[in-house]
Every structure is written in structure tokens, then in C-alpha cells.
C-alpha positions as a Markdown table, in Angstrom:
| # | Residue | x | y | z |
|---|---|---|---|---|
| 1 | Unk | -41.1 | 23.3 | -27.0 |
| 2 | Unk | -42.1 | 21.3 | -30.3 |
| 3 | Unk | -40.6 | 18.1 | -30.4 |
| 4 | Unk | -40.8 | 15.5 | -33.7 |
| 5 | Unk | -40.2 | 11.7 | -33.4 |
| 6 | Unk | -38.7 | 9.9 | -36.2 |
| 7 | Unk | -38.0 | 12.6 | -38.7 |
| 8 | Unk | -35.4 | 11.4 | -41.0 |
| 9 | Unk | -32.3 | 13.1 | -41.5 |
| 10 | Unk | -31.2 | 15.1 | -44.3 |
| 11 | Unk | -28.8 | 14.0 | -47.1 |
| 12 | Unk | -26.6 | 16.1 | -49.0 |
| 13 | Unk | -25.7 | 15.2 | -52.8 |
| 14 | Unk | -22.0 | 15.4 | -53.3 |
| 15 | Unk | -20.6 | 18.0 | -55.9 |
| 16 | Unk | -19.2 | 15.5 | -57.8 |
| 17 | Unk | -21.2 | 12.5 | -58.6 |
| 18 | Unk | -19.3 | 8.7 | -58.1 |
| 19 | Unk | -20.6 | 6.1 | -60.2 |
| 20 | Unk | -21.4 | 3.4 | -57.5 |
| 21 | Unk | -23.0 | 1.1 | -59.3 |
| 22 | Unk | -25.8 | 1.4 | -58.0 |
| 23 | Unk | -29.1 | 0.0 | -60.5 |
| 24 | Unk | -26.8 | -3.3 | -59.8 |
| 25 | Unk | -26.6 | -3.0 | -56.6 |
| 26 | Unk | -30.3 | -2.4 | -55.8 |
| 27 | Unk | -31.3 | -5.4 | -58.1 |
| 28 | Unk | -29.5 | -8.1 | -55.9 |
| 29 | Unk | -30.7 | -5.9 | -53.0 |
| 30 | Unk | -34.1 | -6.9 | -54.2 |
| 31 | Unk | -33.3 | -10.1 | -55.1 |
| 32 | Unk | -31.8 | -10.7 | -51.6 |
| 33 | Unk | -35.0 | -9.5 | -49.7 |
| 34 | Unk | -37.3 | -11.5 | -52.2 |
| 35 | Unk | -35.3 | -15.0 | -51.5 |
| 36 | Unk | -35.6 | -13.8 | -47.8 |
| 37 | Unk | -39.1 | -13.0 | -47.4 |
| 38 | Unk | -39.8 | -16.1 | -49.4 |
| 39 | Unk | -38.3 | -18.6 | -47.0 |
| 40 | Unk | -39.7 | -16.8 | -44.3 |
| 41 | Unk | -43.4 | -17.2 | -45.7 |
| 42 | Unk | -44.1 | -13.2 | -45.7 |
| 43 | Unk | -45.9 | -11.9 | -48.4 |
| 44 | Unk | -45.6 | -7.7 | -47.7 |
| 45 | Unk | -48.0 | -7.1 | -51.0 |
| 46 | Unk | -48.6 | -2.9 | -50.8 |
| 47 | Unk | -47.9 | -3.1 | -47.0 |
| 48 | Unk | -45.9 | -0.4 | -45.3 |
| 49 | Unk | -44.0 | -0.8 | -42.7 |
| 50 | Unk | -45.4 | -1.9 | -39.7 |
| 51 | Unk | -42.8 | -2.7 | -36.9 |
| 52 | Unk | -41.7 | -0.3 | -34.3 |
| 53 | Unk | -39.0 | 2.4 | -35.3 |
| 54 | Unk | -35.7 | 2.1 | -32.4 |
| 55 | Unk | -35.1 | 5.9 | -33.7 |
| 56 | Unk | -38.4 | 7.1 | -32.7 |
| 57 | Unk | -39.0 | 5.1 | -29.3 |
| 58 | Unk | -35.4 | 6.2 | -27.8 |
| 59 | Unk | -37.2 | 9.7 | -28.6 |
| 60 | Unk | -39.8 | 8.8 | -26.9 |
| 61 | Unk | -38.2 | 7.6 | -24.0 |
| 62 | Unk | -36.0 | 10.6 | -23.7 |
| 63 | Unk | -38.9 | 12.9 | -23.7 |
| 64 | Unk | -40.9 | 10.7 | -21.3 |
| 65 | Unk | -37.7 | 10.9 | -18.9 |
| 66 | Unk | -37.8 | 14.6 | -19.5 |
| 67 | Unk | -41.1 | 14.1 | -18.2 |
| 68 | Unk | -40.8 | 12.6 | -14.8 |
| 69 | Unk | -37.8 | 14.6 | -14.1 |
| 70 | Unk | -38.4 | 17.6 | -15.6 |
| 71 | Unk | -36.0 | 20.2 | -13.6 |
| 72 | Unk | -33.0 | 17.6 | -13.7 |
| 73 | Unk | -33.8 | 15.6 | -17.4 |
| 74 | Unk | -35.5 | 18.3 | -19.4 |
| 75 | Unk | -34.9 | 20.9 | -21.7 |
| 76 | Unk | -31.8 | 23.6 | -19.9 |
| 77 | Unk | -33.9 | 26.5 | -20.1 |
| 78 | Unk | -36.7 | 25.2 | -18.1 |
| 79 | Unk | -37.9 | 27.4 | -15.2 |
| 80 | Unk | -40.3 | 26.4 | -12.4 |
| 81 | Unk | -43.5 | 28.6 | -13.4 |
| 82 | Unk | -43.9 | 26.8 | -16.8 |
| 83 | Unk | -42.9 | 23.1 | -15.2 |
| 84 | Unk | -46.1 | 21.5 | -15.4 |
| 85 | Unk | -46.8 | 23.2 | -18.6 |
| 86 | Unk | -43.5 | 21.7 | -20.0 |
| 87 | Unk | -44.7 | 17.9 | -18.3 |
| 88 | Unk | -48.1 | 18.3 | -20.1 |
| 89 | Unk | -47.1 | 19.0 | -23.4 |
| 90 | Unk | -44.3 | 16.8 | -23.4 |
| 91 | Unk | -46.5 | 13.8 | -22.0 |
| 92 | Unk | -49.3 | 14.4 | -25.3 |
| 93 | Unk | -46.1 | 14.4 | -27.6 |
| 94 | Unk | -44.4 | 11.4 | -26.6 |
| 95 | Unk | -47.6 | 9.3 | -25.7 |
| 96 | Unk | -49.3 | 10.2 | -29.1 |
| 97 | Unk | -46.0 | 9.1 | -30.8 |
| 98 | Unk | -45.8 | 6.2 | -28.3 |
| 99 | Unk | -49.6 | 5.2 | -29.5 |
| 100 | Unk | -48.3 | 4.9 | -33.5 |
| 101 | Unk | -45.5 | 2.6 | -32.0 |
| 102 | Unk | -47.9 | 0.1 | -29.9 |
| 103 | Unk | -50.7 | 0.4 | -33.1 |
| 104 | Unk | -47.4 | -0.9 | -35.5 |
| 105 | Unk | -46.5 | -3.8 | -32.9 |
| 106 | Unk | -50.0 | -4.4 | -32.4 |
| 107 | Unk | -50.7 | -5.1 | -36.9 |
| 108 | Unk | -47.3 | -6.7 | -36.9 |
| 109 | Unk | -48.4 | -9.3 | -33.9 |
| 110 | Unk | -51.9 | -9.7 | -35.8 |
| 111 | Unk | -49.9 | -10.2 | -38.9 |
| 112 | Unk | -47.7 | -13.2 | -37.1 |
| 113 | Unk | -51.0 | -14.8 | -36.4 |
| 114 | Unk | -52.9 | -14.6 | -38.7 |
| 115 | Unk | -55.2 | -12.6 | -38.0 |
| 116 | Unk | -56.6 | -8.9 | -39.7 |
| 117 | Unk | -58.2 | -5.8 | -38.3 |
| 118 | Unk | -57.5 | -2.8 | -36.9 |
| 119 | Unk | -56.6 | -2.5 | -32.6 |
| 120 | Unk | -56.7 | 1.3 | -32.5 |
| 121 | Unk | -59.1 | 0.8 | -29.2 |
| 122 | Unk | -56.6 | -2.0 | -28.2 |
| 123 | Unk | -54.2 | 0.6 | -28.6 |
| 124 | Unk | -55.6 | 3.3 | -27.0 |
| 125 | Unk | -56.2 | 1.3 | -23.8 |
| 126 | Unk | -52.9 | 0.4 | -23.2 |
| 127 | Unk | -50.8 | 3.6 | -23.4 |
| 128 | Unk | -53.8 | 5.1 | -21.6 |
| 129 | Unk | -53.2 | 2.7 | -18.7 |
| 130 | Unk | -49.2 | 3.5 | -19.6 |
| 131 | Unk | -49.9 | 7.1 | -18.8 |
| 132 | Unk | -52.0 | 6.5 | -15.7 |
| 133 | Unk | -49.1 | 4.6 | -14.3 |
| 134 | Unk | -46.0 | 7.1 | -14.7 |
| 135 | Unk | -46.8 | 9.0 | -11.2 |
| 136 | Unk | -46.5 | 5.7 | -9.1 |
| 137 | Unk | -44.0 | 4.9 | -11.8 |
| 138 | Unk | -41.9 | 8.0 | -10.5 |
| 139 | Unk | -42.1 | 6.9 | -7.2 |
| 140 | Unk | -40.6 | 3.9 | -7.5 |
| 141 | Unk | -37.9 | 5.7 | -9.2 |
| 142 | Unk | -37.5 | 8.2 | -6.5 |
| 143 | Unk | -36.8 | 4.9 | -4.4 |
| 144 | Unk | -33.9 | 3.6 | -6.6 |
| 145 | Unk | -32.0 | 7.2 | -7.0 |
| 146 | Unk | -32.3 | 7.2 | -3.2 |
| 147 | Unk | -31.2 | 3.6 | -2.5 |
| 148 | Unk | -27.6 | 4.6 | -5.5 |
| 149 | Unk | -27.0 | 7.5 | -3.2 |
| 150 | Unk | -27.0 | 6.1 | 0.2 |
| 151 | Unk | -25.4 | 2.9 | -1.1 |
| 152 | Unk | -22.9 | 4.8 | -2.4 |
| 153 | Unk | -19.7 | 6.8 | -0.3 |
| 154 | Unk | -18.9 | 9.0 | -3.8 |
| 155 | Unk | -22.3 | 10.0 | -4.4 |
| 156 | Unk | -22.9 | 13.8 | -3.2 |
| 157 | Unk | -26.1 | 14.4 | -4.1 |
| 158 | Unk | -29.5 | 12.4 | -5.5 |
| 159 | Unk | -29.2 | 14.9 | -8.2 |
| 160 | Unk | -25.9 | 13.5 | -9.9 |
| 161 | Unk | -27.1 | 9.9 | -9.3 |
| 162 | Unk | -29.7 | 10.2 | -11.4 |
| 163 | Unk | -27.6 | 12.7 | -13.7 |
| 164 | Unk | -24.7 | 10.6 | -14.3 |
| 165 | Unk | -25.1 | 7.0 | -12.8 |
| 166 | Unk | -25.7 | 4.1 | -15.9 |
| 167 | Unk | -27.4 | 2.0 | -13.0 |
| 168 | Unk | -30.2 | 4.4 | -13.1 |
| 169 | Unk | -30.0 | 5.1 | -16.7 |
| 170 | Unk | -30.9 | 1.4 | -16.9 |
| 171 | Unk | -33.5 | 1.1 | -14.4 |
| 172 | Unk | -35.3 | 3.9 | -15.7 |
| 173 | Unk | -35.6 | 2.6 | -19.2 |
| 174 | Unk | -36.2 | -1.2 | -17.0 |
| 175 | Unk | -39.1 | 0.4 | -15.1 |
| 176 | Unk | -40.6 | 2.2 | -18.5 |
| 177 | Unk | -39.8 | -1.5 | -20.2 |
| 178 | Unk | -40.9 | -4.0 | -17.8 |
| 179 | Unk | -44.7 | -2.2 | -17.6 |
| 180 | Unk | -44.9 | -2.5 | -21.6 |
| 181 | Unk | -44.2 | -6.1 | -21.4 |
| 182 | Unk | -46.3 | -6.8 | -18.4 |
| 183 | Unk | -49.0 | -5.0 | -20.8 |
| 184 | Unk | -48.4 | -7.5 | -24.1 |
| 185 | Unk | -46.1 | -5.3 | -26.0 |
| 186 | Unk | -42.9 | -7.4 | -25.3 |
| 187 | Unk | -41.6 | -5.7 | -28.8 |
| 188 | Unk | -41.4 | -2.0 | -27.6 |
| 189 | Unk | -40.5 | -3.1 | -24.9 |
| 190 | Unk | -37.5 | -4.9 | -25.8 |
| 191 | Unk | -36.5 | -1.8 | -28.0 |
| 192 | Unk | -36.2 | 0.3 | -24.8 |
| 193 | Unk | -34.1 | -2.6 | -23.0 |
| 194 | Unk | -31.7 | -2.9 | -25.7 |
| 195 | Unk | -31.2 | 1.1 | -26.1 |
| 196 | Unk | -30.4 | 0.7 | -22.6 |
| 197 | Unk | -27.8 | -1.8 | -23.0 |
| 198 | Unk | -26.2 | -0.2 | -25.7 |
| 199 | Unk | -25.9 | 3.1 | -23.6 |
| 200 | Unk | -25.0 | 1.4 | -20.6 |
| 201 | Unk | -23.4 | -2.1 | -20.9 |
| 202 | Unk | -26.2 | -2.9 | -18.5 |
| 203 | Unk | -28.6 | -5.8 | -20.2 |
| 204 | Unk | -31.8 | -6.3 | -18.4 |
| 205 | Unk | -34.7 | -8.1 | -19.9 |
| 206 | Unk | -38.1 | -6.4 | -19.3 |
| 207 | Unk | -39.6 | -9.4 | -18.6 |
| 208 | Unk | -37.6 | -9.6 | -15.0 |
| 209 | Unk | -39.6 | -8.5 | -12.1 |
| 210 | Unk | -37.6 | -6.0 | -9.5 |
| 211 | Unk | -38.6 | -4.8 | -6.6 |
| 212 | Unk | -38.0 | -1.3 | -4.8 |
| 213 | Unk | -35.0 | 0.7 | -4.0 |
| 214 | Unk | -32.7 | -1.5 | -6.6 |
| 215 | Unk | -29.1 | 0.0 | -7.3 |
| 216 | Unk | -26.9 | -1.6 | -9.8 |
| 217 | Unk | -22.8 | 0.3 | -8.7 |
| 218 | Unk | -21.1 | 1.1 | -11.6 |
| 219 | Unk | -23.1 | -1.5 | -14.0 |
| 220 | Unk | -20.9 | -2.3 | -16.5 |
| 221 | Unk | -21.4 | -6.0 | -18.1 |
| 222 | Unk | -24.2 | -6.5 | -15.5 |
| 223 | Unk | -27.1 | -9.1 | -16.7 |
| 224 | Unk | -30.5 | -9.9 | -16.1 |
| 225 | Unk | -32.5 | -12.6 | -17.1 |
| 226 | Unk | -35.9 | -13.0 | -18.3 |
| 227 | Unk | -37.4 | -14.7 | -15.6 |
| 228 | Unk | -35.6 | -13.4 | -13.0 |
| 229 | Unk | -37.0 | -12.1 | -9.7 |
| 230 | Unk | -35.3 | -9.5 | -7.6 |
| 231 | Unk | -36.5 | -8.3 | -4.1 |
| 232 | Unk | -36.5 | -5.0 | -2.6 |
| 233 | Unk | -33.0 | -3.5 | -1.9 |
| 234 | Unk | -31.2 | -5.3 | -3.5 |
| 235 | Unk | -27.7 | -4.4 | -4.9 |
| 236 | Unk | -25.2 | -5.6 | -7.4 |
| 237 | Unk | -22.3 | -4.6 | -8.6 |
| 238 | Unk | -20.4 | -4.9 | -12.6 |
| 239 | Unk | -19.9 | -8.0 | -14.0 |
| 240 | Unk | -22.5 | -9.9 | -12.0 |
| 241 | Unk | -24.9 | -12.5 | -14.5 |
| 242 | Unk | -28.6 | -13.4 | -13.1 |
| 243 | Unk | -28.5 | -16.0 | -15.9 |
| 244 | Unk | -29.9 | -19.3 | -16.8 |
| 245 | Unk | -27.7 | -23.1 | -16.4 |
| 246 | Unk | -29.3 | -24.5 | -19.4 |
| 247 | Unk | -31.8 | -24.5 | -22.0 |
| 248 | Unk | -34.6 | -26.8 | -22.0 |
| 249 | Unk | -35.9 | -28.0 | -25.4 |
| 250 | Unk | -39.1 | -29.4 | -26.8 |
| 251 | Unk | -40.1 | -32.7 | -28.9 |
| 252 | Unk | -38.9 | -31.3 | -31.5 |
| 253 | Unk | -35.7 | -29.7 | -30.7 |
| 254 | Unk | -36.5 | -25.9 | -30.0 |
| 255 | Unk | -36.0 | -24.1 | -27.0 |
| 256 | Unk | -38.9 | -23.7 | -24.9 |
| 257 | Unk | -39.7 | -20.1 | -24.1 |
| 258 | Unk | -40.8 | -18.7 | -21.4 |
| 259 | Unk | -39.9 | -21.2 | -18.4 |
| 260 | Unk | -38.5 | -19.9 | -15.3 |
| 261 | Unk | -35.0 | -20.5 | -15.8 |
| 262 | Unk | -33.3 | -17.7 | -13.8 |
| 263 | Unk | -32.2 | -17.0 | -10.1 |
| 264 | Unk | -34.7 | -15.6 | -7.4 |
| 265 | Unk | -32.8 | -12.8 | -5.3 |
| 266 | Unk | -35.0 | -12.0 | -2.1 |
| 267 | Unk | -35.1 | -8.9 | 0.1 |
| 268 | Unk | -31.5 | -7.4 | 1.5 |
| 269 | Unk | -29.1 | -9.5 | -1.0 |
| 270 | Unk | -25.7 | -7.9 | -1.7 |
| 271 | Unk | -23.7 | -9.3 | -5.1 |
| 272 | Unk | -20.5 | -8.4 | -5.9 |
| 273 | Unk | -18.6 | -7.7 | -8.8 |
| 274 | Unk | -18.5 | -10.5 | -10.8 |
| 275 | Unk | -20.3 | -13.3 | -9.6 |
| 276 | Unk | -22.7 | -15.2 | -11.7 |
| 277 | Unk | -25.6 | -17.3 | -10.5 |
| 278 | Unk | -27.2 | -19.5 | -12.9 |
| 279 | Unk | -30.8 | -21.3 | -12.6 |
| 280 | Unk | -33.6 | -21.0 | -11.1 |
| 281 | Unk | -31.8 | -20.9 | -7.1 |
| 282 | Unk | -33.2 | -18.9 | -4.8 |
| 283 | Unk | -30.6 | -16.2 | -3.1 |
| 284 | Unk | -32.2 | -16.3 | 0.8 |
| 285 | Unk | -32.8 | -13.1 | 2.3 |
| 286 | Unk | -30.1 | -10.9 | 3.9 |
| 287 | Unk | -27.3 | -12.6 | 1.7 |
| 288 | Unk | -24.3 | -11.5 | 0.6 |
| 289 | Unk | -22.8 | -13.2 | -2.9 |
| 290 | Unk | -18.8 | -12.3 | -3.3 |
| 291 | Unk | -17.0 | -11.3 | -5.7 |
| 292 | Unk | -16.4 | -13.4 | -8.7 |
| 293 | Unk | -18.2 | -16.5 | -6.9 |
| 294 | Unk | -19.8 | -19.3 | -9.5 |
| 295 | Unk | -23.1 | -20.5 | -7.6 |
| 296 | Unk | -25.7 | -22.8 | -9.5 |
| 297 | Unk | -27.7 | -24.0 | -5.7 |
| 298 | Unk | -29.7 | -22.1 | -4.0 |
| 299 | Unk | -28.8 | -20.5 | -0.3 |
| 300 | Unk | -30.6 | -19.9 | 2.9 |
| 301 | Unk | -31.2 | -16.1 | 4.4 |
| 302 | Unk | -28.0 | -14.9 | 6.3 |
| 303 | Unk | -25.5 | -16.6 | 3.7 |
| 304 | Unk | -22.3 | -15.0 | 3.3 |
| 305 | Unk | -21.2 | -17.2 | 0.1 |
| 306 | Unk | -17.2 | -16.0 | -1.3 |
| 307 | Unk | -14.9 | -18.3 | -3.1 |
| 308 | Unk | -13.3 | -19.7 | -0.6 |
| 309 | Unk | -16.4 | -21.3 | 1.3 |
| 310 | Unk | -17.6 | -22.5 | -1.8 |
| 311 | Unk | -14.3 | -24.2 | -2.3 |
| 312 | Unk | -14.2 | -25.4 | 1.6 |
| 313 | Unk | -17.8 | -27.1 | 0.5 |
| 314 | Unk | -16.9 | -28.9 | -2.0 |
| 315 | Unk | -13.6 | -29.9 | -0.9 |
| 316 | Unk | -15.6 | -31.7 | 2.1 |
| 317 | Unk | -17.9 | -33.1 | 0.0 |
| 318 | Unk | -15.2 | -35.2 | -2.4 |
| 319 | Unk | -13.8 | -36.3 | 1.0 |
């Protein structure tokens, strides 16, 4: 059960060799990352790389998946009698290859600031207290399968919602995310969101904070802000945007980072397909958001907010 992380592939030479050009080529390569790195004030001297590899942490992810759902996301030939065995030496696989991704985001945040050294204790720490956290971590995931199947009339079983359903793909990759950025590795953990979204259509930033038994239905096109704070049982459907109305900016003209800017969805709140609520508007408790609807205000618990009370609103507010 040996697995590798970020082996590269193999290349085979053509029998017949094409003249590509390719000393040329290179040279403006060069030249290109030279006028780049420049610009940008870096200075690599005889560094090697030090960012994270995507190839190696959607590895990592898989196997830590594998992991926490051994019998229904690991290897086919698993049997019972050798689970925990399979769990254990998957785990030291994937969090030693996990621990040369945090040291590389780790020397490349130092780098940004300035600052030299080695973090391997730094390092150590946090995917220790990464690895200390995946059995509540798949309890909470036991909570979202549980909350896709029983909010869902086509699911048969818990066992092909968390086999087949994108929503869970996501939240899975979310849950393994969100804890990464919590821990100041907002890097790696955007990695793992984005391989996510490209699997899924889904695009949640780790930074949003989601509560239990969350189930996104079919998924597709579905956002999630930054900031945004979701309660427990929540569920939305494709299409729907948790997204920010504007961008604030600084003295000088930049964005400013980091401000609560997206909505907050409390406990019970149903979203349909579609809708897109922008800002930081709180979503009251017990709500239900329909289909398509545009909402930048916030709404009391018990709202039942569709198109055409939203047009009834403001059609009695222009009288």
C-alpha cells in the first residue's frame, strides 16, 4: 500500500527528432522570468522552489479522504481486518508529505516578509494539531452526508451521497481547508479549495465559517465568500452566490482585505437555485430564500423572501 506524492511523470523522446527551436525559445523564456522577477523585487539566487505543489496536495487530500472513509474512499481491495492498518499508514504518508507542503508555505511566507530561518517546529505543530483534529473532523462530516441524504428524495443510501454527490466532494475538501486557514496556512489551504472548484463547479473559500449538517443539492456554480457565515442546517441549492456588494478601498486605492463583506445565513435557512445575496445581511433563522431572488438587506427569522414579494416591496415603497 506504498503511495508517492509528487513524482513527476515520465516523458518519452519521439523516434524522430523536430527541430523546435528550442535554445531560442528557452533564452526569451529566461529573459521573460528575469524582466518578471525583477519588477516584482524577487531575487531567487540558488533558491529552490519553495511554494506548495497543487499536484502533490490533491494527493494528499485523496489519501487523507481515503483515510477517514476508508471502506467507501479507499483503495478497492480493502478488507475490514487490515482497516486500521490501511488508516495508519496512510495517515504517516500523507501527513509527512503534508508537513514538506506547510515547511514550503511556511519559507515562502518568511520570504514575503522578510524574514530568514527555519519553522520545522512551527511546522511540526501545526499538522500535528491537523492530525489531532481529523476524528472530530469526521464527525462533522458524518453530519453533512447525513443532512444530503435526508434532504434529498433521490438519495438511497448515505453511502452514494458521499460516493457521488459534488456537494460533499466540496465540503470535504471545505472542512480539510477551512482548518488549514484557521491554522495560518491560508496558501495550502486555498490549493485544496480551488481543486475543489475545479472538480465540482462548487467555489468555497476556506476562510468561510459553516456550521453542521450543511448540504449543498446538486452544487453546480454555487459560491461562497470569504467572510461568510453559515449556520447549522443549512441548505442551498446550484447557482446560489454568498457574495460581497462592493469593494471597499484604502487611501491609496487598493482593496482592503479581509473585511466582513459577505452575508450571515443563521440556523434552518433554505436557498434556492439561483439566488444571490450580496453584503454583509444577515439571513434570519428559519428562512427560506427563492429561487433566482436578488437580496442585498438583511431579513428577520421566519422570512419566506421569492421574487414576487420582493417586487410587491418595492413597488410599495416607490408609491
Amino acid at each position: 500500500m506504498s503511495r508517492s506524492f509528487d513524482q513527476p511523470s515520465s516523458l518519452t523522446a519521439p523516434a524522430t527528432a523536430v527541430d523546435w527551436q528550442l535554445g531560442r525559445i528557452v533564452g526569451e523564456l529566461r529573459e521573460a522570468r528575469a524582466d518578471w522577477r525583477a519588477s516584482h523585487s524577487r531575487n531567487l539566487d540558488q533558491r529552490s522552489r519553495e511554494l506548495p505543489s497543487r499536484r502533490a496536495v490533491g494527493q494528499i487530500v485523496e489519501a487523507l479522504s481515503g483515510a477517514l472513509f476508508p471502506m467507501r474512499l479507499g483503495p478497492n481491495d480493502l478488507r475490514a481486518e487490515g482497516e486500521d492498518f490501511y488508516v495508519g499508514h496512510t495517515l504517516d504518508a500523507a501527513l509527512n508529505a503534508l508537513l514538506h507542503q506547510v515547511r514550503q508555505e511556511l519559507r515562502y511566507s518568511a520570504r514575503l516578509q522578510g524574514e530568514e530561518g527555519e519553522r520545522e517546529e512551527t511546522a511540526r505543530a501545526l499538522v500535528q494539531d491537523f492530525a489531532m483534529a481529523l476524528p472530530a473532523l469526521r464527525r462533522l462530516l458524518d453530519k453533512d452526508v447525513l443532512a444530503a441524504y435526508k434532504g434529498d428524495p433521490a438519495a438511497r443510501s448515505v453511502d452514494e451521497v458521499l460516493l457521488c454527490y459534488p456537494g460533499i466532494l466540496a465540503v470535504i475538501h471545505h472542512r480539510i481547508a477551512h482548518h488549514l486557514y484557521r491554522a495560518g496556512l491560508p496558501l495550502l489551504a486555498r490549493i485544496i479549495a480551488e481543486i475543489a472548484h475545479s472538480a465540482t463547479g462548487i467555489d468555497i473559500h476556506p476562510g468561510a465559517r459553516i456550521g453542521t449538517c450543511f448540504f449543498i443539492d446538486h452544487g453546480t456554480g454555487v459560491v461562497i465568500g470569504e467572510t461568510a457565515i453559515i449556520g447549522d442546517r443549512v441548505r442551498i441549492y446550484q447557482a446560489v452566490t454568498l457574495g460581497a456588494k462592493r469593494f471597499p478601498e484604502d487611501e491609496s486605492g487598493n482593496l482592503q482585505k479581509g473585511q466582513p463583506r459577505h452575508p450571515i445565513v443563521e440556523d434552518d435557512v433554505v436557498i434556492y437555485a439561483g439566488a444571490t445575496i450580496l453584503g454583509r445581511v444577515t439571513i434570519g433563522q428559519g428562512s427560506t430564500i427563492g429561487g433566482n431572488v436578488w437580496l442585498t438587506r438583511s431579513v428577520p427569522a421566519g422570512s419566506n423572501v421569492t421574487q414576487a414579494n420582493l417586487q410587491n416591496h418595492l413597488d410599495a415603497g416607490a408609491s
